[in-house]
C-alpha positions as CSV (number, residue, x, y, z in Angstrom):
1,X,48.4,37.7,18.6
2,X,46.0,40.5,19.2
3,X,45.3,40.4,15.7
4,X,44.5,36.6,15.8
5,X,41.9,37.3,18.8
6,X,40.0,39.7,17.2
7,X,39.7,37.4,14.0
8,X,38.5,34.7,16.5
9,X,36.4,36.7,18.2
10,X,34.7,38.0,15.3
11,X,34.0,34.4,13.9
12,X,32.7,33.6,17.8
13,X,30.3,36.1,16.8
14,X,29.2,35.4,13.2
15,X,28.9,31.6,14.7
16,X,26.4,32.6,17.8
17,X,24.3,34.4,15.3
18,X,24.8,32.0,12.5
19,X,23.1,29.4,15.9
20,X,20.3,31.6,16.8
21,X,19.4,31.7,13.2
22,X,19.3,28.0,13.0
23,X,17.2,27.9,15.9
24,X,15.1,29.9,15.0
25,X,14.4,29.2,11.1
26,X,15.3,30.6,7.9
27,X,15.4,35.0,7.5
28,X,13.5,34.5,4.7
29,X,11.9,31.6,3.4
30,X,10.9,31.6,-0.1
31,X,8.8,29.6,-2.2
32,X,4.8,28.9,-1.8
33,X,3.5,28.0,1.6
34,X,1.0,24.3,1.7
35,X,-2.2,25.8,2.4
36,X,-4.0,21.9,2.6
37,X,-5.4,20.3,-0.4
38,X,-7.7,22.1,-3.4
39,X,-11.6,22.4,-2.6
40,X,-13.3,19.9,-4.5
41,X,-17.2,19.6,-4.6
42,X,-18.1,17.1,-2.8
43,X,-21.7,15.8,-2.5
44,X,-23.7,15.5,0.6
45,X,-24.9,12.3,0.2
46,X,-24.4,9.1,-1.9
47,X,-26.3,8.8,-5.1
48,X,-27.4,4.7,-3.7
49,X,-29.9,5.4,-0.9
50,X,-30.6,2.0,0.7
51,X,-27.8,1.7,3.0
52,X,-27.6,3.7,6.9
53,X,-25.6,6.7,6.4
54,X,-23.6,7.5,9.5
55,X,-22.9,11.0,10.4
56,X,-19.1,10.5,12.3
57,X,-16.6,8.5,11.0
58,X,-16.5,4.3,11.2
59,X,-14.6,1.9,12.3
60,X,-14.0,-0.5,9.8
61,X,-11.2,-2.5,11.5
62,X,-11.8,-5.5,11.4
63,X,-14.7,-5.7,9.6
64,X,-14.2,-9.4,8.9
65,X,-14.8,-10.3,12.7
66,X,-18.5,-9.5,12.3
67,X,-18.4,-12.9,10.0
68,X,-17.2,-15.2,12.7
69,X,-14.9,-17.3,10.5
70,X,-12.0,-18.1,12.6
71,X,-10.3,-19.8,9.4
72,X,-10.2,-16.4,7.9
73,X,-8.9,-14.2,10.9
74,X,-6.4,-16.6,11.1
75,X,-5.5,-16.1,7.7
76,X,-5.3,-12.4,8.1
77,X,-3.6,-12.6,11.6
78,X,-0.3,-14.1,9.8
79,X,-1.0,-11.7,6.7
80,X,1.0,-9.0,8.8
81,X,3.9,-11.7,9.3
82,X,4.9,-13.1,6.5
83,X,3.7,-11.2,3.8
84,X,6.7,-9.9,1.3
85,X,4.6,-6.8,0.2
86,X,3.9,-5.2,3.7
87,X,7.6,-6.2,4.8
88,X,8.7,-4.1,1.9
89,X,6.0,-1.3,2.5
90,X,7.5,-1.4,6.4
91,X,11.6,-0.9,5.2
92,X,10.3,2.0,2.9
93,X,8.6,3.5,5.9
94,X,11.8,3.6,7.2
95,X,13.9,4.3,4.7
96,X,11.4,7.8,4.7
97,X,11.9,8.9,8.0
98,X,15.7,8.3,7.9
99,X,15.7,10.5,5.2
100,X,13.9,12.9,7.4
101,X,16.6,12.4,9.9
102,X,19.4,13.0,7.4
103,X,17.7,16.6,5.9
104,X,17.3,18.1,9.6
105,X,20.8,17.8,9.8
106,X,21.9,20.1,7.1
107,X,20.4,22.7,10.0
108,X,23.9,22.0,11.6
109,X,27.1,22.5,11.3
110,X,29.9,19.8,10.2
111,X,33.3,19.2,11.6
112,X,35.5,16.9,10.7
113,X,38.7,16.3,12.3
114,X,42.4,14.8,10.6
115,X,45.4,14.8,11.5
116,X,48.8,12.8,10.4
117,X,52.3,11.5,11.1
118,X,55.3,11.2,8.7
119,X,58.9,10.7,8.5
120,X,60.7,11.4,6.1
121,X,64.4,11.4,4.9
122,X,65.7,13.4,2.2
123,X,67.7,12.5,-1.1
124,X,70.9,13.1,-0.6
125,X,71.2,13.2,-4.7
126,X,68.9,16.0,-4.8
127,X,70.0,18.1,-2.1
128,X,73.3,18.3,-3.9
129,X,75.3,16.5,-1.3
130,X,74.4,18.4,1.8
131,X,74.1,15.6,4.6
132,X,71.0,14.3,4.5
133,X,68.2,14.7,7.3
134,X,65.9,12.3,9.0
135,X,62.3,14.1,9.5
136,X,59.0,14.2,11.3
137,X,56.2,15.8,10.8
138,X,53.1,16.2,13.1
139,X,50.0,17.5,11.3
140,X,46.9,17.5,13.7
141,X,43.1,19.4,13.7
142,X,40.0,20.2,12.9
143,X,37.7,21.6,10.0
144,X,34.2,23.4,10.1
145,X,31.7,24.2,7.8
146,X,28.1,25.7,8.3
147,X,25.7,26.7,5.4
148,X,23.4,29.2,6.7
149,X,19.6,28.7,5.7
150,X,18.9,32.1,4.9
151,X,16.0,31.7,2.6
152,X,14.8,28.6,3.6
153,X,15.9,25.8,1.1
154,X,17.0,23.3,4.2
155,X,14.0,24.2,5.4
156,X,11.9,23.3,2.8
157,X,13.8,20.2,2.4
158,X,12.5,19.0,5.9
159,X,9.0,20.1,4.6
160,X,9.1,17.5,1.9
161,X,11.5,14.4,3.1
162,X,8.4,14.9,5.8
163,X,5.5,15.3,3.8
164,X,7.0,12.3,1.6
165,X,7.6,9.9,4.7
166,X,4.0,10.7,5.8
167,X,2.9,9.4,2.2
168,X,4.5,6.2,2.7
169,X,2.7,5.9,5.8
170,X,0.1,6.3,3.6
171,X,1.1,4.1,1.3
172,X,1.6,1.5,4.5
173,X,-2.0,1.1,5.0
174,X,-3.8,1.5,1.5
175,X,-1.0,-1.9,0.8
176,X,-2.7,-3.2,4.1
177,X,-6.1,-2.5,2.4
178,X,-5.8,-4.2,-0.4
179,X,-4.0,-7.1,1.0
180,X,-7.2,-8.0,3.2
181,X,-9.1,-7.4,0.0
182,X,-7.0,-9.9,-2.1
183,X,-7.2,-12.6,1.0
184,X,-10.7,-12.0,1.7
185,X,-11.3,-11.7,-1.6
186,X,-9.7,-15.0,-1.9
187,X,-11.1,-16.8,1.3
188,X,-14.7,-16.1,-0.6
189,X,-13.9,-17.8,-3.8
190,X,-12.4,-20.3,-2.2
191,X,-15.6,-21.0,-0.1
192,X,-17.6,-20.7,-2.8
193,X,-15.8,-22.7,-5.1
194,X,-16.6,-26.1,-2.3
195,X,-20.0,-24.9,-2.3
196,X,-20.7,-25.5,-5.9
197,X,-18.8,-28.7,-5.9
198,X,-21.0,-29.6,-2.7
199,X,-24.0,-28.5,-5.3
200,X,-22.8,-30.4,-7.6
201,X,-22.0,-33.9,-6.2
202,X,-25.7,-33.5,-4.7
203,X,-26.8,-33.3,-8.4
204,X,-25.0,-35.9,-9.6
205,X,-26.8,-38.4,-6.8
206,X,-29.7,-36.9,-7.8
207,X,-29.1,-38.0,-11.1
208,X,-27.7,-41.2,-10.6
209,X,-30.7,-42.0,-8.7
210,X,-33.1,-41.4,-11.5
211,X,-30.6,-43.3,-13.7
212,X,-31.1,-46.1,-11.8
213,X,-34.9,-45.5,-11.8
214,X,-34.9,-45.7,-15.6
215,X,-32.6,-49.1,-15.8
216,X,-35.3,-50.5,-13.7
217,X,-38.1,-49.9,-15.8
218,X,-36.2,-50.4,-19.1
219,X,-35.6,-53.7,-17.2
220,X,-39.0,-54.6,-16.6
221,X,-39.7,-53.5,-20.6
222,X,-41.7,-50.4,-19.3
223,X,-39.5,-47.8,-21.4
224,X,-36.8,-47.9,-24.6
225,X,-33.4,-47.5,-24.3
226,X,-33.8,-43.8,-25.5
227,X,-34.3,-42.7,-21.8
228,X,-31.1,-44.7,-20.5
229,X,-28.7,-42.6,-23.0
230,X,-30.1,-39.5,-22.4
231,X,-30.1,-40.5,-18.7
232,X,-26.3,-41.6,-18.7
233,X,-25.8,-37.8,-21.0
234,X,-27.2,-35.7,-18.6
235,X,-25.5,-37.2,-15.8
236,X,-22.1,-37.4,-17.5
237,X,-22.2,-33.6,-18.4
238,X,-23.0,-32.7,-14.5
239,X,-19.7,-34.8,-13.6
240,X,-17.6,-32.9,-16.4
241,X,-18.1,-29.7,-14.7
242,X,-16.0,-31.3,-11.2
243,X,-12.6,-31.8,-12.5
244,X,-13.2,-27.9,-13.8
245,X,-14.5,-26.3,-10.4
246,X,-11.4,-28.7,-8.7
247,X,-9.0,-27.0,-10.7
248,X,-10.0,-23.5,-9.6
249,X,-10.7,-24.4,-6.5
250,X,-6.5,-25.5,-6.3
251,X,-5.5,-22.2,-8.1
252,X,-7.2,-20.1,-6.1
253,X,-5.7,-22.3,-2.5
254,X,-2.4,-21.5,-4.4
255,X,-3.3,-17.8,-5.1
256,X,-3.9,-17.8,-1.1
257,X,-1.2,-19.1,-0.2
258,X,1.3,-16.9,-2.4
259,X,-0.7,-13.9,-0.6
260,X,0.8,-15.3,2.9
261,X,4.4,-15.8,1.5
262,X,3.4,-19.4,1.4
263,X,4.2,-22.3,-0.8
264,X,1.6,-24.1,-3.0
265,X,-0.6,-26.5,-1.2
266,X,0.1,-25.4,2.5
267,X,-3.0,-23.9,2.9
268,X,-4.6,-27.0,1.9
269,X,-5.3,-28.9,5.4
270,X,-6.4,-26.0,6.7
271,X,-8.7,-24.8,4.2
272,X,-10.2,-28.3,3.3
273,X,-11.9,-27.9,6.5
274,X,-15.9,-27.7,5.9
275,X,-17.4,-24.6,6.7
276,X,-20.5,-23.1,5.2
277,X,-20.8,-19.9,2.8
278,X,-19.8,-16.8,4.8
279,X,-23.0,-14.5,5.7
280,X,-22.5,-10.7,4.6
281,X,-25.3,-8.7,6.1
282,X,-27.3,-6.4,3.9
283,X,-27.0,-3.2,6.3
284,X,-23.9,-1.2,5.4
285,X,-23.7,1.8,8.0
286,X,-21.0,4.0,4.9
287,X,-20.4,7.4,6.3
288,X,-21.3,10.5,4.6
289,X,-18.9,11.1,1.6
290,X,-16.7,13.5,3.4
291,X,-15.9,11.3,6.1
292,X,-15.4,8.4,3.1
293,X,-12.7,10.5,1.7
294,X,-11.0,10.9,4.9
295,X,-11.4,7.5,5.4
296,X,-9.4,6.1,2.4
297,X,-5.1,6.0,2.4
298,X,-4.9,6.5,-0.7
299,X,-6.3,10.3,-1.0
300,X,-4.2,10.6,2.4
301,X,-0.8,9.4,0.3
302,X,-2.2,12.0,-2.7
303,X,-2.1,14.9,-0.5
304,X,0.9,14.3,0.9
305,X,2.4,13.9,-1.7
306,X,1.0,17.6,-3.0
307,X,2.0,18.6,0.3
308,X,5.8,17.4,-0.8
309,X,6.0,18.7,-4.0
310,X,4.7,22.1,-3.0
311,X,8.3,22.4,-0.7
312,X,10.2,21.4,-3.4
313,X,9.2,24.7,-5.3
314,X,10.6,26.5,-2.1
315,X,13.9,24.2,-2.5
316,X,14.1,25.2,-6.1
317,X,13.5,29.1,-5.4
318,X,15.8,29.1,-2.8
319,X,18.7,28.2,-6.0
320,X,18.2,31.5,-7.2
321,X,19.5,33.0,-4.0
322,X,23.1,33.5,-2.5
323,X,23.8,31.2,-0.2
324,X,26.2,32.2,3.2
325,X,28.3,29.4,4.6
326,X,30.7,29.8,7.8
327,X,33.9,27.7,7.1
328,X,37.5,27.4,9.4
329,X,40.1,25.1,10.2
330,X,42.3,25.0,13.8
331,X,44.9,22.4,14.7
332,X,48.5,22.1,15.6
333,X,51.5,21.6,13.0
334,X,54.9,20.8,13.5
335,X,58.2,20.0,12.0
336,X,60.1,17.7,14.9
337,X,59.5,19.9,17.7
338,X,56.5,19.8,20.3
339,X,53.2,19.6,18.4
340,X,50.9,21.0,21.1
341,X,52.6,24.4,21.8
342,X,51.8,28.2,20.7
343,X,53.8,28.2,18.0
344,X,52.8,25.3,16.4
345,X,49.3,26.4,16.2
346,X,47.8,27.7,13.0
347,X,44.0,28.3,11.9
348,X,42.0,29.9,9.8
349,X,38.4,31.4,9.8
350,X,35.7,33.2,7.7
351,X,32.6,33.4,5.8
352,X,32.0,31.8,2.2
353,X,29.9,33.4,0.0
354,X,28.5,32.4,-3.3
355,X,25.5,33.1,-6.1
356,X,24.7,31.2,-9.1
357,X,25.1,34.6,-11.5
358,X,24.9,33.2,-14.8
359,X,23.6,29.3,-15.8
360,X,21.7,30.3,-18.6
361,X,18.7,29.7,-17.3
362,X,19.0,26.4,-15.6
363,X,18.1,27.2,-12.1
364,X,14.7,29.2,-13.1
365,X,14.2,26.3,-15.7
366,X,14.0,23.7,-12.4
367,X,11.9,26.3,-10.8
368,X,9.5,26.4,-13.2
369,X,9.7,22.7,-13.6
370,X,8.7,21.6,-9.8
371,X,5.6,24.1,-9.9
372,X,4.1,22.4,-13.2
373,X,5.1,19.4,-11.0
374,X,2.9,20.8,-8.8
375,X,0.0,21.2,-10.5
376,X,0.3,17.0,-11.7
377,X,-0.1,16.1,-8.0
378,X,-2.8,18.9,-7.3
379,X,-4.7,16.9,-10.4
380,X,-3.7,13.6,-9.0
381,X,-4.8,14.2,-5.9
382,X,-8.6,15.6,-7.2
383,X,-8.7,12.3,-9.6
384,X,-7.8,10.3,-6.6
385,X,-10.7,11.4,-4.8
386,X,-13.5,11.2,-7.8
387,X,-11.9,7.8,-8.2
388,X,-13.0,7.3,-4.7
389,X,-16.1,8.4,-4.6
390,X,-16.8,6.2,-7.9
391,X,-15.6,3.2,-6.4
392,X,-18.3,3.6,-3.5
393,X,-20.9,4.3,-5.6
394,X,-19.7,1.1,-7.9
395,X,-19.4,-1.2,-5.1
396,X,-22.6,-0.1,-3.5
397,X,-24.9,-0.7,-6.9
398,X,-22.9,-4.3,-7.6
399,X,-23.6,-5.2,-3.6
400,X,-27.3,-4.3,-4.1
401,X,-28.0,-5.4,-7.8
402,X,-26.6,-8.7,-6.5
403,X,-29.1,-9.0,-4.0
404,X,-32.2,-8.7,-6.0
405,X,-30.3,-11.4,-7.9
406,X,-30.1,-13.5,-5.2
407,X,-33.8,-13.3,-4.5
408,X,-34.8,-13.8,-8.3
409,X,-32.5,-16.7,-8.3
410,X,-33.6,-18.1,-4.5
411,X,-37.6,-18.0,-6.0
412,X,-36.2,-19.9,-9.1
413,X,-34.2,-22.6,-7.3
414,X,-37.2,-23.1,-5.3
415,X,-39.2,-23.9,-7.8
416,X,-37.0,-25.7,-10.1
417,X,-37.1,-28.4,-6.9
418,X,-40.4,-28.1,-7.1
419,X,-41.0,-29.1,-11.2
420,X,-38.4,-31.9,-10.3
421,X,-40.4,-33.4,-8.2
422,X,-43.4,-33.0,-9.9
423,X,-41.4,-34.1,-13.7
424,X,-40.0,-37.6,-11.7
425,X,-43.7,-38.0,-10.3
426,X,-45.8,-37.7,-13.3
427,X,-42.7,-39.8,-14.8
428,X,-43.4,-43.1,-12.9
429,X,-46.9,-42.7,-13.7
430,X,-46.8,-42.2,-17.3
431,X,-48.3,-39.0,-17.7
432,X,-45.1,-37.1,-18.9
433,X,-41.6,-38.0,-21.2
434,X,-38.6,-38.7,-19.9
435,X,-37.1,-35.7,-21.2
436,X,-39.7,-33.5,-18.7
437,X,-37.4,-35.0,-16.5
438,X,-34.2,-34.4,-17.8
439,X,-34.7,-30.8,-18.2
440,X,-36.0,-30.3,-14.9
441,X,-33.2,-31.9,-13.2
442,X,-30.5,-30.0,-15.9
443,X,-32.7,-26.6,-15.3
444,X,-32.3,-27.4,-11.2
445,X,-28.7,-28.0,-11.1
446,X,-27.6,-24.9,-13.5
447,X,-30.1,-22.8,-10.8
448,X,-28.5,-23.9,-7.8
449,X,-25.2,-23.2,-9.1
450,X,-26.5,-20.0,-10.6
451,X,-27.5,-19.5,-7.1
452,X,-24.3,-19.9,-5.6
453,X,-22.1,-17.9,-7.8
454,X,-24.7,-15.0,-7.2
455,X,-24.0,-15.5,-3.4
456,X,-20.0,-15.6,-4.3
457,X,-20.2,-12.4,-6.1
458,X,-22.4,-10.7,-3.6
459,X,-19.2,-11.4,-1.1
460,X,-17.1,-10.1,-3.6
461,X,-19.2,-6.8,-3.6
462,X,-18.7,-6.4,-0.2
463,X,-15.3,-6.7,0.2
464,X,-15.3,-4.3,-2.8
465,X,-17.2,-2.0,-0.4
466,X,-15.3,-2.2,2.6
467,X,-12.1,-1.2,0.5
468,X,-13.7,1.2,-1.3
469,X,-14.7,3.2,2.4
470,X,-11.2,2.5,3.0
471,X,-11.4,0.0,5.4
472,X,-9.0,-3.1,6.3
473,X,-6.1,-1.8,8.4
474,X,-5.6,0.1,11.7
475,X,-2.6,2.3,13.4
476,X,-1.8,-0.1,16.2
477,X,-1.1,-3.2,13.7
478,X,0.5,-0.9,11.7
479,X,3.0,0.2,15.0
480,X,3.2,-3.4,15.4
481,X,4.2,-4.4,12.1
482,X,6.8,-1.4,11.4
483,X,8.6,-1.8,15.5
484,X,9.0,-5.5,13.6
């Protein structure tokens, strides 16, 4: 018995300290400490001048409001609700931090308790026809097990299950990002798809008009047949382009839709609602590059993810050391008589040791394996933000190009009205062909749909900005979204 104490007491002991070193961290902890991401050269300033550079960082949530298209917040609004994408994005953020949850506990010990009841009568043909007995057996207790983090693998394994669940955070809100792209995106074609049709019906009265004009004097034997077919052309070939925009327009609604979890044609009462052209204003206030960069998820989800795969060289290292584990069992046995008694106690404690000696390699093979794995995410991460600072740049010479576009193409509308006019004028009076005409009117109507598309894209541009700054979510609809 005295025997038995001192083995108890000696486990007590190896147990407390085995406690304090779980509290406290690893002895040792091996592998490479994250020291943040690699210094890249960033410049001071973008390359496209003629926007407000801002100094501190912008708030780019919700940019959209600044448009004052309640059709389109409304759109967004139920984005967060019902779309399949961010639900997904939401259960992976979870999924991550249980993860998290389920590494910290391999800082603590396990115990597992069993215990059984049997009866049992013996063959009296096997016991070579002794009498036979009528049995029981009691069988109850407990088992423990504690591996000892000595040189830090557990440890390490909480560094990346949290450095990955902070990715997905990551990855959370660039998904929200380019989901307000995509319906924004969307909203904009849509709008300017029913502008051109708009354009285009006004064309086509404008054209039927002068039709009518020419039947009247063809009537009264002031002008040959001639000028009524290439009339009826011209107007024919503006209608062929409606069923074309109408079919775009519908894929697009349906392309909306699908974006909100929706089926085909719900969006189609609300969107058939006539609104004008949103308004994008020229003035972008960007942020210095730096702050751009900090900005955007998806460098955010690229160091992180460096940040991850730098642990996992520490949980590989960590293979090449022994590992220490405290292991024991206590409980109560007994064959018929009283189970919970001294002398039908038994147990058994002690330390467990073991070292991977000899596996030809294998463990310093994996080693060497997550540090080139290492260096991939260290050269992700630097493409990510190159990529970024090349999608600014992009967006910002598109947006502005655009513009000059739209002022070309204003002057040129404006005086493709103008030559109309004056072509249908000189017309009635005999002083120019009917063909003057014709090509004015076919000149104005490709103009003013020129026009619009220019306008279109210029939206397009901008949204392309605001993703490219890494605009388009925010933490407290993401809270709200992932508490869902």
């Amino acid at each position: 018995m005295a025997l038995a104490r001192r083995y108890l007491r000696s486990f007590l002991i190896s147990s407390l300290l085995a406690l304090l070193i779980s509290g406290c961290g690893s002895i040792m902890t091996v592998g490479p400490d994250y020291e943040g991401p690699p210094a890249i050269v960033i410049p001071s300033n973008w390359n496209t001048q003629t926007h407000d550079i801002g100094l501190e960082s912008q708030d780019f949530v919700p940019w959209w409001n600044s448009l004052n298209d309640p059709v389109l917040n409304q759109l967004l609004d139920s984005a967060y609700l019902q779309s399949l994408g961010i639900k997904i994005a939401t259960f992976r953020i979870q999924e991550s931090l249980l993860n998290v949850g389920i590494t910290r506990s391999l800082h603590y010990p396990s115990i597992n308790a069993f215990g059984s009841v049997i009866r049992e009568k013996t063959s009296q043909n096997l016991s070579g026809g002794l009498p036979f007995n009528i049995e029981d057996y009691h069988n109850v207790g407990g088992l423990f097990g504690w591996e000892l983090d000595i040189f830090g693998k557990v440890s390490r394994q909480i560094e990346a299950s949290t450095a990955s669940a902070e990715a997905e955070h990551e990855n959370f809100q660039s998904l929200l990002v380019i989901l307000h792209s995509q319906i924004v995106s969307a909203y904009f074609r849509v709008r300017t798809l029913q502008r051109r049709l708009e354009i285009v019906n006004k064309n086509v009265a404008a054209q039927r008009e002068t039709l009518k004009i020419v039947e009247g004097l063809f009537n009264a034997d002031l002008t040959s047949e001639l000028d009524i077919n290439q009339a009826t052309q011209n107007l024919s070939g503006t209608e062929s382009t409606i069923p074309l925009i109408k079919r775009e327009l519908q894929q697009t609604k349906n392309k909306l839709a699908l974006l909100l979890a929706q089926t085909p044609n719900s969006l189609d009462l609300l969107l058939n609602e006539k609104r004008s052209l949103p308004i994008v204003n020229n003035d972008f206030i960007i942020g210095i590059p730096r702050e751009t960069i900090r900005q955007r998820p998806d460098v955010r989800k690229a160091e992180r993810q460096l940040a991850a795969q730098t642990a996992l060289v520490g949980v590989a290292e960590a293979e090449l050391y022994p590992s220490l584990s405290l292991q024991g069992v206590f409980g109560f046995s007994t064959l018929g008589g009283s189970l919970i008694s001294g002398n039908s106690q038994f147990w058994e404690f002690g330390t467990n040791f073991s070292w991977n000696v000899f596996s030809a390699s294998r463990n310093r093979r994996q080693l060497e394996k997550e540090k080139v794995r290492v260096e991939i995410a260290r050269l992700s991460y630097e493409n990510t933000v190159l990529k970024a600072l090349e999608d600014v740049e992009a967006a910002l010479i598109n947006f502005d190009s655009e513009t000059i576009r739209i002022s070309k193409l204003t002057t040129s509308v404006n005086a493709a009205k103008n030559t109309v006019q004056i072509a249908k004028s000189q017309y009635r009076n005999g002083l120019t062909s009917f063909q003057t005409v014709l090509d004015a009117e076919r000149v104005l109507f490709l103009e003013e749909d020129r026009l619009i598309q220019s306008f279109g894209a210029r939206l397009q541009h901008a949204v392309n900005i605001y993703r490219a700054l890494g605009g388009g979510w925010s933490e407290k609809r993401k809270e709200t979204v992932i508490k869902r």
